[in-house]
FISEBA-770800 format. One record per residue: residue in three letters; x, y, z of N, C-alpha, C, CB in turn. Coordinates in steps of 0.1 Angstrom, whole numbers, plus 5000, padded with zeros to 4 digits. Glycine has a CB too. Layout:
N
ALAXYZXYZXYZXYZ...
//
This chain:
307
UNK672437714152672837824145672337944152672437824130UNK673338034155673038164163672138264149674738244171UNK670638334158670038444153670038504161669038454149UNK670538634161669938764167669338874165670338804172UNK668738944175667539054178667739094188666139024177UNK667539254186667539334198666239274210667239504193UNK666439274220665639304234666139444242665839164247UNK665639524236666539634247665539654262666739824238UNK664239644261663739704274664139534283661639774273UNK664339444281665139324290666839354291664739144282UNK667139484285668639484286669539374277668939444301UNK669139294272669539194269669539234248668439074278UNK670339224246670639264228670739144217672239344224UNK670838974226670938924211669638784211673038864207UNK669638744204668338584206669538534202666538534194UNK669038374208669938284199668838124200671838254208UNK669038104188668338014187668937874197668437994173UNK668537854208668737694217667737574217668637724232UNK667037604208665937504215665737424197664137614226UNK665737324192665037274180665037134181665637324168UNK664037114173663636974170664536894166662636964161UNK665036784172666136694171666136524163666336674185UNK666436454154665836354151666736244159665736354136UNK667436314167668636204175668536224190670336224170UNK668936184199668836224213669936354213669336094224UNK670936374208671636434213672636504194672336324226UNK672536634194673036704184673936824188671936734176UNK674636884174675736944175675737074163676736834173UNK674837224166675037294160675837404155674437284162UNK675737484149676637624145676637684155676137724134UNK678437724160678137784171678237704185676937834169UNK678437564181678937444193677537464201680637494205UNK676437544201675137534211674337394210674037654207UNK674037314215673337224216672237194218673637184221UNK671637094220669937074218669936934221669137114201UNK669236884232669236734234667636744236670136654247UNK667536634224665436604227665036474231664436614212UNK664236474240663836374250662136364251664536424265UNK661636464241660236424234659536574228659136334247UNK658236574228658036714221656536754233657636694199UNK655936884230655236944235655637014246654336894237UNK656837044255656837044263656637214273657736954261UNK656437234286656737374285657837404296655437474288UNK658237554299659437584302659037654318660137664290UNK659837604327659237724341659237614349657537834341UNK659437704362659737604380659137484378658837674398UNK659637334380659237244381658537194367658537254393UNK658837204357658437144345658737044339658537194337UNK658436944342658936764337658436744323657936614347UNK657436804316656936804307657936754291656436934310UNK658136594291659236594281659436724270658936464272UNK660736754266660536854258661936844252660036994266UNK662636984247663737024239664237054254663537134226UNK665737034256666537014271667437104261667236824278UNK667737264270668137364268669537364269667537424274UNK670637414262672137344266672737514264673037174252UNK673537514274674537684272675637654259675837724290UNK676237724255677237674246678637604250677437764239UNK678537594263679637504265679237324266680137564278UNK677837344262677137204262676337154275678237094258UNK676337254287675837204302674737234296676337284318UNK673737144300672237214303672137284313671037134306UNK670937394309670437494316669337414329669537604304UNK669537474340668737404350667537494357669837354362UNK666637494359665737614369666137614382664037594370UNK665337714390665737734402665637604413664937834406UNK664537504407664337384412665237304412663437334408UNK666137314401667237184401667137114387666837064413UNK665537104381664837044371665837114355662837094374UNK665437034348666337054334665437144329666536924323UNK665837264319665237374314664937324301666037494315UNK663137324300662837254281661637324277662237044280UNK661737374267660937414255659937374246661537434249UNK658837404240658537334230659637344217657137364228UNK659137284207659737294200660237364185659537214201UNK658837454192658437564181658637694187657037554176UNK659537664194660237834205661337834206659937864222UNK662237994206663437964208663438064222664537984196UNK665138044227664838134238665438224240664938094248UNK665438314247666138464245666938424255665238614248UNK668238464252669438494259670638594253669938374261UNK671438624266672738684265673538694258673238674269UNK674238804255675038764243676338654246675638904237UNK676538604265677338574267676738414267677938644276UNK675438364259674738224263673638234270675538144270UNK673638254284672838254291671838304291673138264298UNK670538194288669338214288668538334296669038114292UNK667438394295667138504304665838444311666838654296UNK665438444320664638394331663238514337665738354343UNK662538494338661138574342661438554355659338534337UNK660938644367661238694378660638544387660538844379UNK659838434382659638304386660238194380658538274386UNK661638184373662638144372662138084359663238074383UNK660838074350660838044340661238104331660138024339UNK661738034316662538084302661838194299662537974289UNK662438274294662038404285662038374269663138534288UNK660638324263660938244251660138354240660238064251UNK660538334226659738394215659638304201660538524211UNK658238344194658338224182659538184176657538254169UNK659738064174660438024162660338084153660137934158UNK661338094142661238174131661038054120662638284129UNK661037914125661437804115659337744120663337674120UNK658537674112657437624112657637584125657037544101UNK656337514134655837444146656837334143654137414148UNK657237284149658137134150659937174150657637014132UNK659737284143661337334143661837274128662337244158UNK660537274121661537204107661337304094660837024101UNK662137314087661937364075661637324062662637414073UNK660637424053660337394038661437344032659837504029UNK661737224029662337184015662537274008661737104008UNK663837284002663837333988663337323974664537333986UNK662937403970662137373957663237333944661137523952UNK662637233940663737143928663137153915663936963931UNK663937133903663437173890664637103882663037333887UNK663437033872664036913862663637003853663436733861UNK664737023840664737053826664736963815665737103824UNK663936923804664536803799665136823790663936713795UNK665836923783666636963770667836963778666237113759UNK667937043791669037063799669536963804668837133808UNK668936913809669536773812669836643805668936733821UNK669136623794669636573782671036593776668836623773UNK671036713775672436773770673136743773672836873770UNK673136733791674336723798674636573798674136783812UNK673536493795673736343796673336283779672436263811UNK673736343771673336233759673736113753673236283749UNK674636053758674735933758673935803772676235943759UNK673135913780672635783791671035783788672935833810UNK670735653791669235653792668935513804668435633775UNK668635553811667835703821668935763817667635703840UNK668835903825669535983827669536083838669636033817UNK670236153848669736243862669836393852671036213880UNK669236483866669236653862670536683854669236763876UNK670636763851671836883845672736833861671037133842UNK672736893872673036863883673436773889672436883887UNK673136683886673636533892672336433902675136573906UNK672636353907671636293914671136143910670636383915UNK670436123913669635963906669335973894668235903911UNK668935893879668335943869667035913873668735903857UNK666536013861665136073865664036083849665436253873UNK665436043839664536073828664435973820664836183821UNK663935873815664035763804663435813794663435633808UNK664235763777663735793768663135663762664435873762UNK661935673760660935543754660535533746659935513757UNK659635393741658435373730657835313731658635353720UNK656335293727655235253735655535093724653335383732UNK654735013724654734933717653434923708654934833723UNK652735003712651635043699651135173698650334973700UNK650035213692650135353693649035373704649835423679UNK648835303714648135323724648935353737647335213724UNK648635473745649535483759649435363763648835583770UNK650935323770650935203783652135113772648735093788UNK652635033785653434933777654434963772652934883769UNK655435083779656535113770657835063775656535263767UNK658835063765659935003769661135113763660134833761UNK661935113773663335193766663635173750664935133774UNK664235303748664835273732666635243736664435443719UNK666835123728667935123734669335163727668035003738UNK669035213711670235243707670535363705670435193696UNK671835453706672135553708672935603696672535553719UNK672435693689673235763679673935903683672235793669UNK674835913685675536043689675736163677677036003694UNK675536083665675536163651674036143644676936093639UNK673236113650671836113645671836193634670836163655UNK671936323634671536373623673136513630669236413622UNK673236613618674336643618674036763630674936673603UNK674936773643674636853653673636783662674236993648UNK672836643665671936593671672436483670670736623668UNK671936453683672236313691670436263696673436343707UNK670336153697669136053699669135913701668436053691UNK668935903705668235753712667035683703667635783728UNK667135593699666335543686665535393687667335543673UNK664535393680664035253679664735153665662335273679UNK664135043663664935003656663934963639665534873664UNK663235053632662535123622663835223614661135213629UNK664235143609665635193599665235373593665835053580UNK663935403592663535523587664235653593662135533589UNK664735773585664835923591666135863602663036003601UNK666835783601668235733607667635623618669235883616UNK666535593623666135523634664935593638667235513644UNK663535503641662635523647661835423655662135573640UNK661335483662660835583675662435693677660335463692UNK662335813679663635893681663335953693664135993670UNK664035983699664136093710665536193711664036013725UNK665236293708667036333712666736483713668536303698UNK668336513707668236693714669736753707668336703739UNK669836863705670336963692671836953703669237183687UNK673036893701673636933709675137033703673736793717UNK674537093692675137223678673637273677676037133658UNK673337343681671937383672671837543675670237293677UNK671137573663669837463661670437373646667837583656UNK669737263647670437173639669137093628671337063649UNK669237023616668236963612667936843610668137003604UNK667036833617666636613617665936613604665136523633UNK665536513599664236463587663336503580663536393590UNK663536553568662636653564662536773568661736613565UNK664136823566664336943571663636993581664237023562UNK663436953589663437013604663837063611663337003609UNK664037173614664937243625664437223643664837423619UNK665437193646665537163661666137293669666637023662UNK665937333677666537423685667137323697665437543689UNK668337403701668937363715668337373727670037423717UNK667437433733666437453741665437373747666037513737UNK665037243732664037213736664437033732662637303729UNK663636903736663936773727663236783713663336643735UNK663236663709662436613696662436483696662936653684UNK660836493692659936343699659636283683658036393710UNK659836133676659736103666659036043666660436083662UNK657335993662656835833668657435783647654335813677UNK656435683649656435623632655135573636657835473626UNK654735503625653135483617653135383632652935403596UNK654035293645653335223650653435233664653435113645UNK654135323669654935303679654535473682656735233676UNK654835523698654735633703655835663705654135643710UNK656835803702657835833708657735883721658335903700UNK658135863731657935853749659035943757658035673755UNK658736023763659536043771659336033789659736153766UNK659935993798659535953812660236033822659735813816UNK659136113829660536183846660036053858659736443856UNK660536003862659935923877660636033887660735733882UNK659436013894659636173905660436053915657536273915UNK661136113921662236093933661936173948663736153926UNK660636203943660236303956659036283957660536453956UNK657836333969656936313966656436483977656436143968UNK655736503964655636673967654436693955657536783962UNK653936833958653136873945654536923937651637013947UNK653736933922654936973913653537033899656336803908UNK654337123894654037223882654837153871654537393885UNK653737123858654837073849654137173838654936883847UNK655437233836655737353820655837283810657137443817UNK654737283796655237203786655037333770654037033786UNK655537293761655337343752655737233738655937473755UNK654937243729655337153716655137243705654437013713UNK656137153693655737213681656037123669656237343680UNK654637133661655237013648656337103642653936963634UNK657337033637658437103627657537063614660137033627UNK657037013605656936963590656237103589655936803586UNK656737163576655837203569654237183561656537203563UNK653437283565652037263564651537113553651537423558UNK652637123542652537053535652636933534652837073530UNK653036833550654036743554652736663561655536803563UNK652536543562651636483568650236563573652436423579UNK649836523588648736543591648436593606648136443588UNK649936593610650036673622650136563634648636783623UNK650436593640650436473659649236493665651536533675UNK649436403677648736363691649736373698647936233694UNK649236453709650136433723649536403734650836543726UNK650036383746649236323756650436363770648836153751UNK650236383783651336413793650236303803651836623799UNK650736183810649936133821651136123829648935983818UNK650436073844650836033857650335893854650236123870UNK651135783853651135703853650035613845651335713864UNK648735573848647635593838646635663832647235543839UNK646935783846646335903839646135993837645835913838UNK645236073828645736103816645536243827645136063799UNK646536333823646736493827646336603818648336513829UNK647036573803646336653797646936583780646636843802UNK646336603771645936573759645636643750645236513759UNK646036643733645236693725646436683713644436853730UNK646236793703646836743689647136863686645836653677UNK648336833675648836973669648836983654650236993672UNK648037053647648037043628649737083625646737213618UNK650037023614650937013609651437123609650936973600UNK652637183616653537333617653237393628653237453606UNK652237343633651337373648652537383654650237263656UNK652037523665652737503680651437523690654237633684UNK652637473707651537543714652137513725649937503712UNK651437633734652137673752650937603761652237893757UNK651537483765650537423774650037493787651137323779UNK648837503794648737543801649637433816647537593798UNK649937533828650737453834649537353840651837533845UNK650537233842649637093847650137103859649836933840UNK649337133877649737103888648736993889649937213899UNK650036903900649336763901650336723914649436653885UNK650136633919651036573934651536393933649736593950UNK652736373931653336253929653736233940654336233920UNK654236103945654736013952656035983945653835903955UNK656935963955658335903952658135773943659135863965UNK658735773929658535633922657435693909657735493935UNK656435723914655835743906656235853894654835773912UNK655635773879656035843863655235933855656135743852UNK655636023855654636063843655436103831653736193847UNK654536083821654436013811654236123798653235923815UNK655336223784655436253776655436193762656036293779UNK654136233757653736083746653836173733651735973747UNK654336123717653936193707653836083698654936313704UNK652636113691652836013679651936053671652835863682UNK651135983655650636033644649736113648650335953635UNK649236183638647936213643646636163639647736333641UNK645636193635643736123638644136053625641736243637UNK644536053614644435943598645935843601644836073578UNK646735853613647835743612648935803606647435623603UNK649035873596650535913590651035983596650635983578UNK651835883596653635923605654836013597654635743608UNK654036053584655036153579655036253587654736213566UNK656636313583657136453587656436473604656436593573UNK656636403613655836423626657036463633655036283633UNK658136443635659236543639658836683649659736603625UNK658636623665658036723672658836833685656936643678UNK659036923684660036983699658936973710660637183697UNK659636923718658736903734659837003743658736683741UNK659337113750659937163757659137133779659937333749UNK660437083782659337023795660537093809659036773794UNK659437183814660337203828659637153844660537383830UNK659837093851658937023862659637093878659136833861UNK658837143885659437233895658337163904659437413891UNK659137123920658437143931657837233936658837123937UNK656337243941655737373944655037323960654437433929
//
């Protein structure tokens, strides 16, 4: 891909990028300019064998020095040339080169990625797993522990599309509040689950019962640091049970933890932490410190961004 920049005191007005890191012997960029790599470190000038980035004009010839020898670069330089191609040469027939504009190696930062889970729920409420709003692999399973202890969870496997009127969820099989363990999301809202609860469209809602944890799962598909945004809130009125436990882990462990009194909300602070491709972490809600699973009806708002 052609960049350019003035050189006026070399006469010369445009750069173009010739020289980058190749994962193949031989490549094909914007602009038909070429780039054949034949190893890395290399430098540029009379007689330089030094494997390197093999300099190509845009008609695809490599550039040669005065010696005869192939013209190569490291890989973290590009070279200044003409606006008609041709490279520009120091008065001892070596390249006229300037930094890369792209990191040492010639490669670039990844793009930063970000999973929503109300958003992408929405877009998928009939799947579990389920991938981004966006598309891609799924990334999100909705779960339930098999006791009220983290670990050991299994998909919930039945799917209510009319859960409650305007909400859809994925449910365990505890006939209570339409099905529990619940997981779902307002897809009319804001809408009301169990004991009058109001759900907003924005965020999920995490159900456990007196034995089971309601679970939610991202498996990272990447392996990067990542920032995870959380925010909860009991819906029950003050008067309604005894409030949740929540808990967010990486796999076994634990990231961050603590409990919400009945009507409670709260703005997590952000959790940075660094996964490996494969690896889960882990959105837990269930009773709180006395066991009663009344009115526990919780909004989990979760955004996860590569950083």
């Amino acid at each position: 891909m052609f960049r350019h920049r003035g050189v006026g005191a070399a006469g010369v007005i445009a750069l173009v990028l010739l020289a980058a890191a190749c994962s193949s012997s031989s490549g094909k960029s914007e602009g038909s300019t070429t780039t054949t790599t034949s190893g890395t470190g290399a430098t540029a000038g009379p007689g330089g064998s030094t494997p390197g980035v093999t300099v190509t004009l845009p008609s695809g010839t490599p550039v040669t020095l005065p010696d005869g020898t192939p013209a190569t670069v490291p890989a973290g330089v590009t070279v200044v040339t003409r606006p008609n191609g041709t490279p520009v040469t120091n008065p001892g027939g070596s390249l006229v080169t300037t930094p890369a504009t792209t990191p040492s190696g010639g490669t670039t930062a990844p793009a930063p990625m970000r999973w929503k889970l109300a958003l992408d729920f929405r877009t998928h409420p009939d799947k579990n797993p389920f991938a981004s709003y966006s598309g891609g692999a799924p990334v999100w399973t909705l779960m339930q522990s098999a006791s009220l202890q983290p670990g050991n969870y299994t998909k919930l496997g039945a799917y209510a599309p009319s859960y409650a009127a305007g909400l859809a969820a994925w449910h365990g099989t505890n006939q209570a509040c339409g099905g529990l363990p619940a997981v779902g999301v307002a897809i009319l809202g804001p809408a009301r689950v169990c004991n009058n609860a109001t759900v907003n469209p924005q965020v999920a809602f995490l159900i456990p019962d007196a034995s089971h944890l309601a679970v939610v799962a991202w498996k990272s598909p990447v392996t990067s640091n990542i920032a995870i945004s959380a925010g909860l809130a009991e819906l029950a009125n003050p008067a309604c049970g005894d409030g949740v436990a929540y808990t967010i882990d990486r796999d076994t462990t634990t990231l961050t933890q603590g409990t919400l009194p009945t009507g409670g909300s709260k703005e997590l602070a952000v959790v940075r932490t660094h996964v490996s491709a494969g690896q889960t972490v882990y959105f837990t809600v269930g009773p709180g410190a006395s066991g009663n699973a009344d009115c526990d009806a919780t909004q989990l708002a979760v955004t996860i961004d590569t950083v």
